[in-house]
C-alpha positions, 0 to 999 in steps of 0.5 A: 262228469264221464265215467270213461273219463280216464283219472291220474291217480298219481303225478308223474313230477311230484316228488314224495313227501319225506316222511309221510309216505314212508312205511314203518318196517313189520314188526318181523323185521323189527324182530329179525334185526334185534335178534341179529344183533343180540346174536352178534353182541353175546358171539363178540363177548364169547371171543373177546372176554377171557376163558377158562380153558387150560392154555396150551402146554408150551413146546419144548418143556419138560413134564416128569411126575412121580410113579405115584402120580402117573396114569396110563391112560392108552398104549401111547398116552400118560397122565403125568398129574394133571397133564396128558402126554401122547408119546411121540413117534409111535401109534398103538391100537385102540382099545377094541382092536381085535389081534390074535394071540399064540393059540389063535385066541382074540385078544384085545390089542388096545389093551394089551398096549396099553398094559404093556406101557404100564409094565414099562413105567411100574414103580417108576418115574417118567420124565418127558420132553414136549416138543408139539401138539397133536391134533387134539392140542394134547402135548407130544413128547419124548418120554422116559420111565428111568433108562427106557425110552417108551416109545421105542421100547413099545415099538421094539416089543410089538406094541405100536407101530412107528411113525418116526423115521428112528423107530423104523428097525426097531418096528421092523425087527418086532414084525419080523420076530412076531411080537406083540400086534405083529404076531401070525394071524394079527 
């Protein structure tokens, strides 16, 4: 036999064999495809099995809670017993905003709101209708501590600043008096 002889290693016609000429695939892709799966199957438990998380407080309710069970916890947020309640219409500054007081000293306006919110609710009980859900899904609402409606009496005394349309001339008013955040220098 002739070494230039050229040899076909393969057949050009053939057809492969069903089962003998297929590869079993790597063991990494073996891995790769149950850990893909073991990832998909604990992903539909975690959204389909029940939660623990407290549901949505439902629009249009009303919470009211005792002056013992009250909390402020900011300059625009309440704890009515176990609920948080932003009240609605109103921005107060974080704790931490820096704002000047008569004599020009710095005073931490967060918390001057949010000490001016507790002395409209001392010693009294709040009553809040929920009408929505901040961004944060924490309920908004209206709320009043006896006669006073807080949001617009913190707006009206210098101490949040108006998002609602109705709070407009009160906020106006206590910017052009200088109270509260709108104090010269603030």
């Amino acid at each position: 036999m002739s070494l230039n002889h050229k040899r076909r290693i393969f057949r050009a016609h053939a057809k492969p064999l069903p089962f003998r000429d297929r590869r079993l695939p790597s063991l990494a892709v073996l891995l790769a495809t149950a850990s893909g799966v073991v990832t998909l199957v604990v992903a539909v438990s975690l959204f389909v099995r029940s939660s623990e998380a407290p549901a949505h407080v439902p629009a249009n309710l009303r919470l009211s809670a005792p002056a013992a069970s009250l909390a402020v916890l900011d300059g625009d947020t309440l704890r009515l017993g176990d609920q948080v309640v932003r009240l609605a219409g109103i921005t107060a500054p974080a704790r931490g905003s820096v704002c000047h007081g008569s004599g020009q000293e710095s005073v931490d306006c967060g918390v001057a709101a949010a000490n001016a919110l507790a002395s409209l609710v001392r010693g009294s009980a709040v009553d809040c209708t929920i009408h929505g859900h901040d961004d944060q899904g924490r309920p908004v609402g209206n709320c009043r501590a006896g006669d006073t409606v807080l949001s617009e009496a913190l707006v009206r005394n210098g101490w949040a600043r108006a998002e609602a349309a109705d709070l407009q001339d009160p906020q106006t008013t206590a910017r052009a008096a200088g109270r509260g955040i709108w104090r010269t220098g603030s």
